[in-house]
VOGU-3710 file (C-alpha; in Angstrom, 3 decimals, decimal comma):
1> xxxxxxxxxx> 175,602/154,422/141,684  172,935/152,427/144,024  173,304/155,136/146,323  172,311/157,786/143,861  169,003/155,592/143,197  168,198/155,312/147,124  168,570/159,517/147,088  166,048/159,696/143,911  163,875/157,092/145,760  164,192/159,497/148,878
11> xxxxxxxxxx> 163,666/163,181/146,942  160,880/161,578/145,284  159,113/161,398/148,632  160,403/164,465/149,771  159,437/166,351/146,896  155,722/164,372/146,775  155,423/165,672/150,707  155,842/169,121/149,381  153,600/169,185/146,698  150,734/168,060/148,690
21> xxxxxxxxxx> 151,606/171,233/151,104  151,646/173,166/148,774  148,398/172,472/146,963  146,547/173,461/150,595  148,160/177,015/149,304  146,989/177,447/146,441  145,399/180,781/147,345  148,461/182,286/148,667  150,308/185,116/146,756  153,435/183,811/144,827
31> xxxxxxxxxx> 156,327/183,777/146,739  160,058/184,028/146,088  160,123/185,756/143,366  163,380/188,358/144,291  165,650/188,150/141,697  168,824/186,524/141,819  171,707/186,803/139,501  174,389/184,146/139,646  172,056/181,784/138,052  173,189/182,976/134,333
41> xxxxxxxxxx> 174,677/186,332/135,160  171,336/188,409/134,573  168,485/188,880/137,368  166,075/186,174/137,158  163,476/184,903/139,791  164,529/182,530/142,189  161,605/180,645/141,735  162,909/179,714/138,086  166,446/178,328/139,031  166,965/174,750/138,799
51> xxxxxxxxxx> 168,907/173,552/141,840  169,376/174,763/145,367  170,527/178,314/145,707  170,060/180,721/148,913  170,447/184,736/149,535  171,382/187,451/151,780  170,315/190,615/150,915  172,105/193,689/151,614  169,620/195,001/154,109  170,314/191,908/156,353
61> xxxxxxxxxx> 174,097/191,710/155,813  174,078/195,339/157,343  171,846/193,991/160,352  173,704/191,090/160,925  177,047/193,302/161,391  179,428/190,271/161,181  182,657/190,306/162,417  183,611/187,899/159,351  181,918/187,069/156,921  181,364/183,453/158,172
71> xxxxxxxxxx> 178,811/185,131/160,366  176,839/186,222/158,248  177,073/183,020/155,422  176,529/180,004/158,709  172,989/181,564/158,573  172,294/179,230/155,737  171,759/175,583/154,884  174,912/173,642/154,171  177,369/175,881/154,765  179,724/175,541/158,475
81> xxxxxxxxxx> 182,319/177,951/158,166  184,831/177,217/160,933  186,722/180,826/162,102  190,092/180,618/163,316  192,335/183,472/164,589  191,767/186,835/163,204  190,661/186,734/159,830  191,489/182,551/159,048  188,855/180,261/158,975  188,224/177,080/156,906
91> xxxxxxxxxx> 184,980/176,370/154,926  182,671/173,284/154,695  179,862/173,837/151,960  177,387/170,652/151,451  180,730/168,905/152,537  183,476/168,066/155,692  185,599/171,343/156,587  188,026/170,760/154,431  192,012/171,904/154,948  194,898/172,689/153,136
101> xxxxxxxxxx> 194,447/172,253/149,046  190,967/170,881/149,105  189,589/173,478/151,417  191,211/176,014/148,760  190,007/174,378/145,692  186,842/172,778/146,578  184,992/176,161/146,768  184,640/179,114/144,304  185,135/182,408/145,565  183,013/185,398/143,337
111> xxxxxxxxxx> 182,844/188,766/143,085  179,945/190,153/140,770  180,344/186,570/138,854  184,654/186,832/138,311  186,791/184,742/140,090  188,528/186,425/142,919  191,821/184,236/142,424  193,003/182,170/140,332  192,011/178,610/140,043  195,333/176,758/140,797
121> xxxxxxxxxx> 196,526/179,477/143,308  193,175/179,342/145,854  193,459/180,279/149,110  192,278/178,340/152,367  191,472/181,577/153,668  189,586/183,697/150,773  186,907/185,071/152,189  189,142/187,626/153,688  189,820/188,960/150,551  185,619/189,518/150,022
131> xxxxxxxxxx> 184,293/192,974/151,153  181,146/192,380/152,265  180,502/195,519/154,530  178,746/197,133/151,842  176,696/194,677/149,667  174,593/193,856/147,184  173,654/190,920/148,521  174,996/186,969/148,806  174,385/184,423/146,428  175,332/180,724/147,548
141> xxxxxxxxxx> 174,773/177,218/145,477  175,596/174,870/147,070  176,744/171,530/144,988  178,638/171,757/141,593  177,940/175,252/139,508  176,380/175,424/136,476  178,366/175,259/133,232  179,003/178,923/133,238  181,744/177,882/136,344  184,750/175,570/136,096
151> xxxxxxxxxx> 187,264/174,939/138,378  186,729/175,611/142,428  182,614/174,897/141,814  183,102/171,678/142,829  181,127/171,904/146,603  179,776/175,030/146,002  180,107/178,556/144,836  179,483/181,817/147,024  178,857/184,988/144,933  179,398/188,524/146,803
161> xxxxxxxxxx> 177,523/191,424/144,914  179,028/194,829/144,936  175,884/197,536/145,959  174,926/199,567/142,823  174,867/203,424/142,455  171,719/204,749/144,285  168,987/206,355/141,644  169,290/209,869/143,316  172,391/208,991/145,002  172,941/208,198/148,513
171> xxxxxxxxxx> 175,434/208,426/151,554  176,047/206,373/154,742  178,902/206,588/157,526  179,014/203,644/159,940  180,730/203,434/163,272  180,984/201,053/166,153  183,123/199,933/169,239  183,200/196,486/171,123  185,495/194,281/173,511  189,141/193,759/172,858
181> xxxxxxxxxx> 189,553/196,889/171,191  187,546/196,170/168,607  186,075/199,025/166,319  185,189/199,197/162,819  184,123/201,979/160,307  182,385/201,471/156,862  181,765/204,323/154,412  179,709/204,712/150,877  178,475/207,184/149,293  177,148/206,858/145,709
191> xxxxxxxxxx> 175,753/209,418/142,642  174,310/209,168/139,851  173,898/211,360/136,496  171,491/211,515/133,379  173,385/212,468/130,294  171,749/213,148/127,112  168,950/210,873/125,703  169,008/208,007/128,007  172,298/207,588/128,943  173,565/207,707/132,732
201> xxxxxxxxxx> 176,687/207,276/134,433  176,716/205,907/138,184  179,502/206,087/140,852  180,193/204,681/144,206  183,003/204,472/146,288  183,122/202,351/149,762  185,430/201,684/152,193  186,179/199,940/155,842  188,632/199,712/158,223  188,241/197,253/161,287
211> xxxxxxxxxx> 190,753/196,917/164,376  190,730/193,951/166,653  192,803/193,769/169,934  192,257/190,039/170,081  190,793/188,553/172,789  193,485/185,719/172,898  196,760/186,940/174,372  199,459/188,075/171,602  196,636/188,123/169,367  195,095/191,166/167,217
221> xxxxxxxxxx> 193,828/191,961/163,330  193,622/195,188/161,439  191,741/195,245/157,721  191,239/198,111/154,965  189,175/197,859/152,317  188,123/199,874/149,360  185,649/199,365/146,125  185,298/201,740/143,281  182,405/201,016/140,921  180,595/202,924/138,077
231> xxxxxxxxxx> 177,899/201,769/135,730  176,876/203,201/132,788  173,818/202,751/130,571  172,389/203,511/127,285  169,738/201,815/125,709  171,192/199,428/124,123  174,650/198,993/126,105  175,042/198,293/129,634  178,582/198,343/131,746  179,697/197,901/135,005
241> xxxxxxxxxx> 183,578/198,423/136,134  184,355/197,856/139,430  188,198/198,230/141,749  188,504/196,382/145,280  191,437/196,733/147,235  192,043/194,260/150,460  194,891/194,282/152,949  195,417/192,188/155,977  197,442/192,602/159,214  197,607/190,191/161,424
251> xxxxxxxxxx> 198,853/188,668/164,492  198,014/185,363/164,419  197,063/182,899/167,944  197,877/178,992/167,080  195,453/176,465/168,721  195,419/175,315/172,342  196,357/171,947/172,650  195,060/168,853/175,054  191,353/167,117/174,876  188,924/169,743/175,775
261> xxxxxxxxxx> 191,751/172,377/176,677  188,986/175,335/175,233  186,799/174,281/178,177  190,161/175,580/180,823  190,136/179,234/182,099  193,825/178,703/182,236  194,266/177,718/178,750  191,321/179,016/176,345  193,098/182,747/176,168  196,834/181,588/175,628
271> xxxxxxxxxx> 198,802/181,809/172,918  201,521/179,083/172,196  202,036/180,876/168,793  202,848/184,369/169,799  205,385/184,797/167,147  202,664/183,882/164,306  201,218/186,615/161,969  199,802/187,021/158,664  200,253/189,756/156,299  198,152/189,449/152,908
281> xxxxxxxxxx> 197,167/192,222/150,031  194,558/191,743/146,835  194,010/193,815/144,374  191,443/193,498/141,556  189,165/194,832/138,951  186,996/193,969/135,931  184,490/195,569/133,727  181,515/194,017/132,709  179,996/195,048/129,522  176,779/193,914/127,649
291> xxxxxxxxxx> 175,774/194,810/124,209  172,356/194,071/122,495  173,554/192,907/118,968  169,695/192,713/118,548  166,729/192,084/120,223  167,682/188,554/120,636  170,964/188,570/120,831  173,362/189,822/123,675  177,122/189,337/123,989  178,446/189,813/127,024
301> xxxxxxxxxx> 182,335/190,489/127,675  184,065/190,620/131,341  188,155/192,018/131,294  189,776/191,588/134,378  193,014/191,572/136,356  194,180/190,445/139,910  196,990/190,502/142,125  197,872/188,580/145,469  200,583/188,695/147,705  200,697/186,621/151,172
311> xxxxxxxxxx> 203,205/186,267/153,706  202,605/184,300/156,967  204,170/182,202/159,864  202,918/178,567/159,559  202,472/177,799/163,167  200,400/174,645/162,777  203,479/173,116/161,565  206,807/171,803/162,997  209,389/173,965/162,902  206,536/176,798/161,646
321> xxxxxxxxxx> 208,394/177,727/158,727  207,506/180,904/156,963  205,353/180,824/153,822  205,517/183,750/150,748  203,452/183,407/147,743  201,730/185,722/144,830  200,516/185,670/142,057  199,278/187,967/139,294  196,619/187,144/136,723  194,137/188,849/133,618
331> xxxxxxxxxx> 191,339/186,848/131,580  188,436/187,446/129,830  184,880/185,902/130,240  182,461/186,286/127,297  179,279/184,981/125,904  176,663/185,227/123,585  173,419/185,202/124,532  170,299/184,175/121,956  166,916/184,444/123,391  164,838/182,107/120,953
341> xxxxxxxxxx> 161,066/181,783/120,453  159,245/179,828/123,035  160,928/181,282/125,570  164,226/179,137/124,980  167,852/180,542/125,715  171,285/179,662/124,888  174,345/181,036/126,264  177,817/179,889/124,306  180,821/181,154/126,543  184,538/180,962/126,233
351> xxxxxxxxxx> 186,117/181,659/129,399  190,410/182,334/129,162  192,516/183,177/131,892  196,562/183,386/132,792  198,846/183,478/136,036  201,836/183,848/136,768  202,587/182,575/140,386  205,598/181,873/142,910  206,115/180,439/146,688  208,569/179,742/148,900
361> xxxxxxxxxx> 208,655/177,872/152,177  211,554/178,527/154,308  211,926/177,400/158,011  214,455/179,449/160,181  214,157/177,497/163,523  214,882/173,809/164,250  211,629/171,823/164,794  211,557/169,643/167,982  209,948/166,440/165,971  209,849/164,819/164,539
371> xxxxxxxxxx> 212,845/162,884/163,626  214,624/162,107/160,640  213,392/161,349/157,835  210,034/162,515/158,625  211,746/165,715/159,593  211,559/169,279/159,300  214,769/170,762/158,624  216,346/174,494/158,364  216,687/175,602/155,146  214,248/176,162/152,019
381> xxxxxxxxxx> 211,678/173,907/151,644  210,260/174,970/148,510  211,025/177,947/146,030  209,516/177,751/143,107  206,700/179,683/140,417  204,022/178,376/138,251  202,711/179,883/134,794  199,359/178,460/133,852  196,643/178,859/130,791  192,690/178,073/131,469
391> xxxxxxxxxx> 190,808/177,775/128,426  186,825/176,644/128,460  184,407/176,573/125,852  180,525/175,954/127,643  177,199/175,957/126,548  174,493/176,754/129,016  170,742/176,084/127,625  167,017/176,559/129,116  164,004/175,154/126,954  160,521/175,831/128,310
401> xxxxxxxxxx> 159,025/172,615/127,304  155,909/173,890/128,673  154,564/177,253/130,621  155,476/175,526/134,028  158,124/172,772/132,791  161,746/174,578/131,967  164,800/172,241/131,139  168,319/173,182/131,456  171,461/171,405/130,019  175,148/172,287/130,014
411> xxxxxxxxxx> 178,577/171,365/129,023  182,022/172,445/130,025  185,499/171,428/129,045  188,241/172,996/130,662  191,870/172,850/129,573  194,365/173,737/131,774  198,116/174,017/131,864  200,802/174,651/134,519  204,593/175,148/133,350  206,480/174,790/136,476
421> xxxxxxxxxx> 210,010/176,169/137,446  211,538/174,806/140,451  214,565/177,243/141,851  215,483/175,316/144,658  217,807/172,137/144,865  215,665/169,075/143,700  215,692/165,812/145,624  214,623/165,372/148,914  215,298/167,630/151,419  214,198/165,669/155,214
431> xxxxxxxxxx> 210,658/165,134/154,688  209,807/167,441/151,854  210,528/166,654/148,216  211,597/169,501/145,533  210,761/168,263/141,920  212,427/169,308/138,509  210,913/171,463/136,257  208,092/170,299/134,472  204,850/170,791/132,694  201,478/169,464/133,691
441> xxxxxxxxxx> 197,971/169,114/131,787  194,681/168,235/132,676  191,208/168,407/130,545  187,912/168,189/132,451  184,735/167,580/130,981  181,505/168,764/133,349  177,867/168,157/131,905  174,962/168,962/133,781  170,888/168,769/133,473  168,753/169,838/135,291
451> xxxxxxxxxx> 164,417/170,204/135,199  162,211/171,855/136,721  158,344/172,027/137,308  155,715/174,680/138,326  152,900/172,848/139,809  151,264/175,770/141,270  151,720/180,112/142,288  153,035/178,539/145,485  155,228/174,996/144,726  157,876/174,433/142,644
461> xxxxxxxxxx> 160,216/171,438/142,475  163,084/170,426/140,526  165,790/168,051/140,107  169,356/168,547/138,976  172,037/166,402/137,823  175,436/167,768/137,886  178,989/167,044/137,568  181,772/169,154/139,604  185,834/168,977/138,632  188,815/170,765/139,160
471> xxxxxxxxxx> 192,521/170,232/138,262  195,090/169,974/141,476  195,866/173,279/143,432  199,452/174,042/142,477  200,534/173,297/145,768  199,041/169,884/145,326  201,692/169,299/142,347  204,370/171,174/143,338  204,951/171,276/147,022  204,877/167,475/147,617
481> xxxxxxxxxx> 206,493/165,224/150,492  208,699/162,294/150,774  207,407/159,156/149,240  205,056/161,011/146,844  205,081/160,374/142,864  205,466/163,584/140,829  202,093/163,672/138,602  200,459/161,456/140,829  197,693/164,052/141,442  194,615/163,822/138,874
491> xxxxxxxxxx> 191,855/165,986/138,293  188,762/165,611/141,635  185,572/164,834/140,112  182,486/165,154/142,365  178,622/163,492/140,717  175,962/164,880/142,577  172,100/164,683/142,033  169,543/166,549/143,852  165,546/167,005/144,416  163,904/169,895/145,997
501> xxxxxxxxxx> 161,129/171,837/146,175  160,469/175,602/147,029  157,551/177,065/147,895  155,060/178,827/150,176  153,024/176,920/152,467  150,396/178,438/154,205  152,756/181,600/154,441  156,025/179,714/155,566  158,481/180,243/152,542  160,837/177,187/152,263
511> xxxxxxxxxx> 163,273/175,859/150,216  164,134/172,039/150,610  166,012/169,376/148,804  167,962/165,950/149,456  171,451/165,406/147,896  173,779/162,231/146,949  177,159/163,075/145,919  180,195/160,784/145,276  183,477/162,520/144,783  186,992/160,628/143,511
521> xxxxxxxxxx> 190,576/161,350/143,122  189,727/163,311/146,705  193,742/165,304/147,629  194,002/165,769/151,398  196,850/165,612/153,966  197,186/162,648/156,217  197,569/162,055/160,180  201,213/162,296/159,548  201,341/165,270/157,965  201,502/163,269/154,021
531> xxxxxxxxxx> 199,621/163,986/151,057  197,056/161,101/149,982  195,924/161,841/146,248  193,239/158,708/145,532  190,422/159,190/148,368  187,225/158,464/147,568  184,585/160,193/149,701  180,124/160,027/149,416  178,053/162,781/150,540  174,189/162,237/151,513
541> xxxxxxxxxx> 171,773/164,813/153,242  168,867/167,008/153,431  168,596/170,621/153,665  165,718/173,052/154,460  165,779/176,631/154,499  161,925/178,595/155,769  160,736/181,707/157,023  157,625/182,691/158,105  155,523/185,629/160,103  154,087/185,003/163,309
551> xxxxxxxxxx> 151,750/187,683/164,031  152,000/190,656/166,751  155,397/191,756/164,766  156,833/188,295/165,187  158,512/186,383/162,653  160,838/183,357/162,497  163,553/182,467/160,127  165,464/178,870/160,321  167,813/176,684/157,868  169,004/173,222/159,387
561> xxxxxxxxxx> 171,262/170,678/157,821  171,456/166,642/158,155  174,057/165,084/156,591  176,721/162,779/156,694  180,157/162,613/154,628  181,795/159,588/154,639  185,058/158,187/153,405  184,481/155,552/150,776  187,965/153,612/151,066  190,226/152,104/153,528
571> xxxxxxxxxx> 193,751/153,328/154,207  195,663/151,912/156,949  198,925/153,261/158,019  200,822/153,461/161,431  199,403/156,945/161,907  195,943/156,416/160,863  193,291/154,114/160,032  190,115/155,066/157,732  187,968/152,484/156,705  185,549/152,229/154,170
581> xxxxxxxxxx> 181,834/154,257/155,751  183,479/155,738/158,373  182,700/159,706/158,698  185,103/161,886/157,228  186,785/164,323/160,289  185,336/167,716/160,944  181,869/166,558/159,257  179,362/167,593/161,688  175,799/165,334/160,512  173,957/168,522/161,877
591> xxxxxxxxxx> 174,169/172,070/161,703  171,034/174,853/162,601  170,466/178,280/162,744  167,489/179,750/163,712  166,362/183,307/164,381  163,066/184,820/166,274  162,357/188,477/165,126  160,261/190,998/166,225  159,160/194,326/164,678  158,253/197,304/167,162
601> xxxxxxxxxx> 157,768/200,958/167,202  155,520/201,441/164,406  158,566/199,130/162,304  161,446/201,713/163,693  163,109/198,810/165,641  163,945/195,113/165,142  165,409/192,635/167,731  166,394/189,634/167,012  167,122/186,794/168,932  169,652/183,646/167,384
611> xxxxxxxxxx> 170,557/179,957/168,076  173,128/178,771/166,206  173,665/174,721/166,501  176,930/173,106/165,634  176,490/169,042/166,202  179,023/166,880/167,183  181,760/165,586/165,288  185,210/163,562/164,580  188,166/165,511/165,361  190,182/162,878/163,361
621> xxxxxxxxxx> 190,146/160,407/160,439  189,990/157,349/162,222  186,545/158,446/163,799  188,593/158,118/168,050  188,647/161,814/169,318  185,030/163,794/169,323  184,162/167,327/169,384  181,012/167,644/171,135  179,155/170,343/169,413  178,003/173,597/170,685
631> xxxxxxxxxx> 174,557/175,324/171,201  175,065/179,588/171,186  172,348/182,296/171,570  172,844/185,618/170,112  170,919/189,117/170,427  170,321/191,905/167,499  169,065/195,187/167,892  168,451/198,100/165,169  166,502/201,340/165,551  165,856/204,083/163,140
641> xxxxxxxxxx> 165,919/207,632/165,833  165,240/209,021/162,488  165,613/208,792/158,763  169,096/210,161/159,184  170,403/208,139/162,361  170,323/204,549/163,418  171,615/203,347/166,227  172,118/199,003/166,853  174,028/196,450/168,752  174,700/192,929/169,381
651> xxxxxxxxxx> 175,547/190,584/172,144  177,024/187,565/171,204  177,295/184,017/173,301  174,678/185,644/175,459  175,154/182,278/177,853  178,793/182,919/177,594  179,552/179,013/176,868  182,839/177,677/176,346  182,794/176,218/173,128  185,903/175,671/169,790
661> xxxxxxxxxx> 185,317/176,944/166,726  187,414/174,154/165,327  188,736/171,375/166,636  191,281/168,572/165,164  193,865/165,952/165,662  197,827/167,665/165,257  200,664/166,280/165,224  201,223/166,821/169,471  197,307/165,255/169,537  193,507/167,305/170,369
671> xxxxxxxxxx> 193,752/171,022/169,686  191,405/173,425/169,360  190,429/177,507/168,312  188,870/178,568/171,364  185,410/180,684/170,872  185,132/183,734/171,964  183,188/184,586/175,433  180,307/187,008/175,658  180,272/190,107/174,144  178,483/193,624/173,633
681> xxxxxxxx> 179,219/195,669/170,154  177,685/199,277/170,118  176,963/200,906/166,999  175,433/204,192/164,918  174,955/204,957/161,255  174,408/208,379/159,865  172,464/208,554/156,282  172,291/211,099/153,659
//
């Protein structure tokens, strides 16, 4: 744990840096004070919540117009979303971009606070299952959740916020057009009524539909989505219900392959996948309800039920076999909330959930390599479904121990159980191993502190202590390879501490903290294609998050990232050598964005001018193949004709560089996901 005293030694500085900042301020009007919700499920300041945690509003989601969602989210510290083809991408928050069963588990997925899938059954790819064209903002902490989250808030959490019912109700009809056949439409209309006494009942439906001709050959995407939500109040109960449908079509381009082969006008448009697609569906919906038991006293119950279905060509491996898997699931969260004197709260929860979950792998073609017994045969590789139980008591506390000194403690244990029922031959079948049936348990224990200090209206700094688990993925137990030891995969654990300060400083709003994390029993897939279940990685940075007015109708916005993730273990094999310090692949130490705005026409118009930074980074484990970063300028524009009709656009890669949006190490060597060259989208909106 020396390295977690270095990183106090460190914050400690940081944080003393701040202070002194911030007393020159102590003038200025408070600052962030918009209210945030993921925090403990109710809107509380930002200023008040102990730990990191950053925000995109609706307004700005709508300006941003993001093709993905990953767009939208690299804005902020920490986070380097990597898109692939279409609708894939692979996310990296206050961590490496991580693949396969840690990139599905390490990060939880929310919608209005609930789970969008279930904890064992993640996907790699979830945030195309999140509708964010019509928002109520994102929330993002980054680090291990609070107690109030268990399994997936391990790196971080992101938390997409359905848009509320308008007062006197509202409508809005978007439409616009770009390269490649691209066009997309978002609808939303909302209303809301005043029954008798104080009761009201609000509605809103929404909707999208995008097309995208691909601008790689053989390549294209088409995505629906739909959200019903109503709320209804009286003055003593409070309920939201909300219904989101997602489906995904697409046709899927694989990665170009040889060292630098996205720089090549011959190569950087191919396809050498132009069989691959991917054809996904989600369906879910829960009701939130609060009742005051008293004035003190809340309980808070959340129903709801899920259902995924995926089918998809896996053409990053040999012999791209074809992958189907679902699963259906229906919990409850609930809590009661005391509000004590002082200004003290306790929340006791008990969280429940079940799934019931299948996949099968079956390859149809014979792969070229390699050979036996590393091979990929014809045949089924797996075929098999899971049934699983999540049960979690937690208590979440906050104790003002003074008007500017709040304390907050937690505890979580989480019980989980997978019964698993294998319908395929067991043994091993070329280099993939089929199990018997079995049953698996794991019991995770998560505390977490945290305490926080108002110095003055303009500084505030904290520190936060904090322990994130989760049990495997299922595929992590159940799909396993030759040589591997049934049960051999145990419960991650990630230890993280953090000190930061937030603030206004002479009228730059910031947000800042250093981080230490060490994470164990670390589940990734090796240069051979083989699972490794006993990594041991550490995680060290800073990130810094300000905005700030310049004058004239300027203003500037940035959020950079240092960091560096390194494995904490050697592992030598004939494929692959990682050694002990060495940076873990796809960790960029740097990532920036940073945006120059202007206000004109009396505030009708805003342009916007971006630079998004990716640094440099390992392509592989053994730290021998680079990608060399990319620097990318992009231009927004938004202007109100009139209170009814907007009209906007954007051009992206405004140098038109040749850049990757991912780059690795396959098994045939370098490959990459080519970015996309310059581009003009052309919108309008119509409101009501």
């Amino acid at each position: 744990m020396s390295g977690i005293r270095i990183a106090l030694g460190l914050g400690a500085g940081a944080l003393a840096m701040s202070l002194a900042a911030g007393a020159l301020a102590e003038n200025e009007p408070p600052v962030l004070d918009e209210l945030i919700v993921t925090t403990t499920g109710f809107g509380t300041p930002r200023a008040s919540h102990i730990g990191n945690i950053s925000r995109i509003s609706g307004d700005e989601a709508a300006f941003i117009l993001p093709l993905q969602p990953a767009e939208a989210l690299n804005r902020l510290p920490g986070l380097g979303i990597q898109q692939g083809s279409g609708a894939e991408h692979l996310t990296a928050i206050r961590s490496p971009v991580l693949t396969a069963g840690a990139g599905a588990g390490s990060f939880l997925y929310l919608e209005d606070g609930v789970p969008m899938r279930a904890a064992g059954f993640a996907n790699v790819n979830a945030l195309m299952e999140a509708m964010d064209e019509v928002s109520g903002g994102i929330e993002v902490v980054r680090g291990p959740g609070s107690a109030r989250f268990g399994s997936n808030a391990e790196h971080g959490l992101i938390n997409f916020l359905s848009r509320p019912p308008a007062i006197d109700g509202d409508a809005e009809l978007t439409a616009w057009a770009g390269p490649y056949d691209r066009w997309k439409t978002i609808g939303t209309a909302s209303r809301t009524l005043r029954g008798e006494g104080l009761t009201t009942h609000g509605f809103r439906g929404s909707f999208s539909t995008y097309s995208d001709g691909g601008f790689r050959a053989d390549s294209g995407l088409d995505q629906q989505k739909a959200r019903l939500r109503y709320d209804f109040a009286t003055p003593d109960t409070r309920a939201v219900a909300t219904l989101t449908a997602v489906n995904v079509n697409q046709e899927t381009a694989g990665f170009v392959v040889g060292l630098n082969a996205y720089k090549d006008p011959a190569l950087y448009r191919t396809n050498l996948d132009p069989e691959a697609y991917r054809d996904a569906w989600a369906v879910r919906a829960a009701v939130r309800v609060e009742r005051d038991i008293t004035d003190d006293l809340m309980l808070v119950l959340t129903p709801y039920a899920r259902k995924n279905e995926m089918n998809f060509l896996m053409h990053f491996l040999p012999g791209k076999p074809v992958e189907e898997n679902s699963h259906w699931s229906g919990g409850l969260l609930s809590s009661l909330v005391a509000d004590l004197e002082g200004g003290h709260r306790i929340i006791f929860g008990f969280d429940s959930e079940y799934t019931d979950g299948s996949l099968s792998e079956i390859q149809y073609v014979v792969a070229p390599t390699p050979p036996p017994p590393n091979n990929s045969p014809v045949g089924t590789h797996y075929d098999y479904t899971v049934k699983a139980l999540v049960l979690a008591p937690y208590i979440h506390s906050e104790w003002k121990l003074t008007p500017a000194t709040l304390l907050t403690a937690g505890l979580r244990l989480e019980y989980t159980r997978y019964d698993y029922t294998n319908h395929a031959p067991v043994g091993i079948f070329g280099r993939f191993l089929r199990i018997p049936s079995r049953d698996d348990e794991f019991t995770d224990l998560t505390p977490k502190i945290g305490l926080l200090h108002k110095f003055n209206d303009n500084v505030t700094g904290y520190v936060n202590l904090a322990r994130g688990a989760r049990a495997p993925q299922t595929t992590d137990l159940y799909r396993l390879q030759r040589l591997q030891v049934p049960g051999e995969a145990k419960s991650e654990e990630l230890d993280s501490i953090e000190v930061g300060a937030r603030g206004d400083w002479m009228g730059v709003r910031y947000e800042t903290n250093i981080f230490y994390m060490e994470k164990r029993n670390y589940y990734f897939r090796d240069a051979a294609g083989f699972n490794v279940s006993d990594g041991k990685t550490n995680h060290a940075g800073i990130e810094v998050e300000l905005a700030a007015p310049l004058g004239a109708g300027f203003d500037i916005a940035a959020a950079g990232t240092w960091a560096r993730h390194t494995y904490a273990f050697d592992r030598i094999t004939p494929s692959e050598t990682i050694r002990d310090g060495d940076d873990v692949d796809t960790a960029p130490r740097t990532i920036g964005n940073v945006r120059l705005g202007y206000n004109f026409l009396d505030g009708a118009a805003r342009a916007e001018l971006e630079w998004v930074h990716m640094g440099a980074y390992w392509m592989d484990a053994g730290n021998t193949v680079a990608y060399d970063g990319h620097d990318l300028f992009n231009l927004r524009l938004d202007y109100a004709v009139s209170e009814n009709v907007g009209l906007f656009g954007k051009l992206t890669n405004i140098l038109d560089r040749r850049y990757a949006d991912r780059g690795d190490v396959g098994f045939t060597g370098p490959r990459y996901f080519p970015g996309e060259d310059r581009g003009l989208i052309l919108g309008a909106s119509l409101r009501f």
